[in-house]
N, C-alpha and C positions, 0 to 999 in steps of 0.2 A: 504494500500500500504506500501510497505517495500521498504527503499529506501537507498543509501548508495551514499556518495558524499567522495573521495577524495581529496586530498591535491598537485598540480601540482607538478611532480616532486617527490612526497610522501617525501615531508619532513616535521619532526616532526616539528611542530609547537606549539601545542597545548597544552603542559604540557608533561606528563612521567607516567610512570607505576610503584606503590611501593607496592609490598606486594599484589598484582592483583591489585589495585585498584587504577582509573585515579584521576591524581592530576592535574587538570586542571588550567594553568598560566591565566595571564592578556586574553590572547589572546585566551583559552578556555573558560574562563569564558564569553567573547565576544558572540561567538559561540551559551553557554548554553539561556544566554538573549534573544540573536539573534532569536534562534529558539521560546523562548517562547512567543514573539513580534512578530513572521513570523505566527505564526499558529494564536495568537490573531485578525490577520485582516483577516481572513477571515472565515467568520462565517459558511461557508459550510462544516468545519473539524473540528476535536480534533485531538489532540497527543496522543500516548502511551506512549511505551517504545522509549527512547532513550538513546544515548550515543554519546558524545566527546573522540575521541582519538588519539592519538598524531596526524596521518597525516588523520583521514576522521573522519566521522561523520555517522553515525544508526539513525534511524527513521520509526517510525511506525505511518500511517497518517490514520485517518478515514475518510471516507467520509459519513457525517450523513444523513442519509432517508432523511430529508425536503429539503435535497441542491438542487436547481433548476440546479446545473452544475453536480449532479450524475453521474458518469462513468458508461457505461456499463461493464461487471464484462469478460473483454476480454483483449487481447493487441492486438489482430489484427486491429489497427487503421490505416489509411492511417496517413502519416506525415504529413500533411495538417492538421487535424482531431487533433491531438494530442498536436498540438501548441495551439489551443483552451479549450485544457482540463486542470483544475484544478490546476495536481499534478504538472506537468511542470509550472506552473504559480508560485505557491509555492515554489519550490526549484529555480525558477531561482530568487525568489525575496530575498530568504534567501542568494543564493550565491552573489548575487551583496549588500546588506546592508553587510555581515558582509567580505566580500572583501573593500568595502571602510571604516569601522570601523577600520579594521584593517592592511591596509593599513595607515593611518593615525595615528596612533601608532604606527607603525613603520618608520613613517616618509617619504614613499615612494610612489609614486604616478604614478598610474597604472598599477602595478605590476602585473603578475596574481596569483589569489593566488587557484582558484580552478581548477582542469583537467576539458579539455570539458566533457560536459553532465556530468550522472550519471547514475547509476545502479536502476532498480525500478521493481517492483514484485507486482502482483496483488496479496494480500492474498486471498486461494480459500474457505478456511476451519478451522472452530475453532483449529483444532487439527496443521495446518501448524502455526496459529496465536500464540500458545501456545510454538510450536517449534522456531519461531521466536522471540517472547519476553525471551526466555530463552537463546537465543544465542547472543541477546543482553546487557542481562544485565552481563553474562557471560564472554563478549568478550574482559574486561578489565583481566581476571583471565588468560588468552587465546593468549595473548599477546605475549608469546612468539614463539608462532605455527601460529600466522597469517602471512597470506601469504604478506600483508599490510606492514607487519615492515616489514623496510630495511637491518636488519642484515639476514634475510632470503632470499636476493635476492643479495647477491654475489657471 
C-alpha cells in the first residue's frame, strides 16, 4: 500500500528542502521515529520506501503473507469493512502518536495537526511498486513542482 498523509492546512512543518534534499527539524525527525515505532508494533507489515516532507509524509506498507489480517488485493471494501482492516489501523495510530508528540513540543494541546483521512493505493504490480519507490525517494528533488507546497497554490 502507498499511502500519503498531509499536514492540516498544509503547513510546513516539518523541516525544508536544500539542494533537493529534506532536512528534517525537531518535529521531522518526530515523524521519521514515529513511523519506525508505528510499523515496529505491528508484526503483520514492513516498510519500504518512505519520506518526510515539509507538510505530508510517503509511505510504502507491506502487508506480509503470514498476517492473519491480509487485505484482499481490492479497495472495493464496504466502510464498515475497512475500519477493521490493517492499513487504516496503522496510519490512524501513527497520526495520533506523532500529533500528541508533537503537539507537546510545541506546547499546545489538541491542536490538529493532520487533514482528515489520507490518501492510500493498493500496489497492483512490481513494475507500479518500482514507479512508486522512485517517486518517493525522488519527491524531495520535486519539491518544487509538487502540487503539496504552498507556493504552488496561490
Amino acid at each position: 500500500y502507498f499511502v500519503t498523509i498531509c499536514v492540516h492546512n498544509h503547513s510546513c512543518l516539518f523541516g525544508n528542502i536544500k539542494d533537493g534534499e529534506m532536512r528534517c527539524n525537531q518535529l521531522g525527525k518526530i515523524l521519521e521515529q514515529q513511523w519506525k515505532t508505528t510499523i515496529s508494533s505491528f508484526p503483520g507489515i514492513k516498510s519500504d520506501e518512505w519520506v518526510v516532507m515539509p507538510n505530508h509524509f510517503h509511505g510504502l506498507i507491506h502487508l506480509l503473507e503470514h498476517s492473519e489480517q491480509r487485505l484482499a488485493q481490492t479497495n472495493d471494501h464496504a466502510i464498515t469493512t475497512r475500519r477493521k482492516m490493517l492499513i487504516p489501523k496503522v496510519v490512524g495510530k501513527f497520526k495520533m502518536q506523532t500529533s500528541k508528540l508533537i503537539n507537546q513540543v510545541l506546547d499546545r494541546k489538541g491542536k490538529t495537526l493532520w487533514m482528515r483521512g489520507y490518501w492510500d493505493r493498493v500496489v497492483r504490480n512490481e513494475a507500479e511498486l518500482h514507479r512508486i519507490r522512485e517517486y518517493i525517494v525522488n519527491n524531495p528533488l520535486k519539491w518544487d513542482l509538487d502540487r503539496l507546497n504552498p507556493k504552488n497554490n496561490l
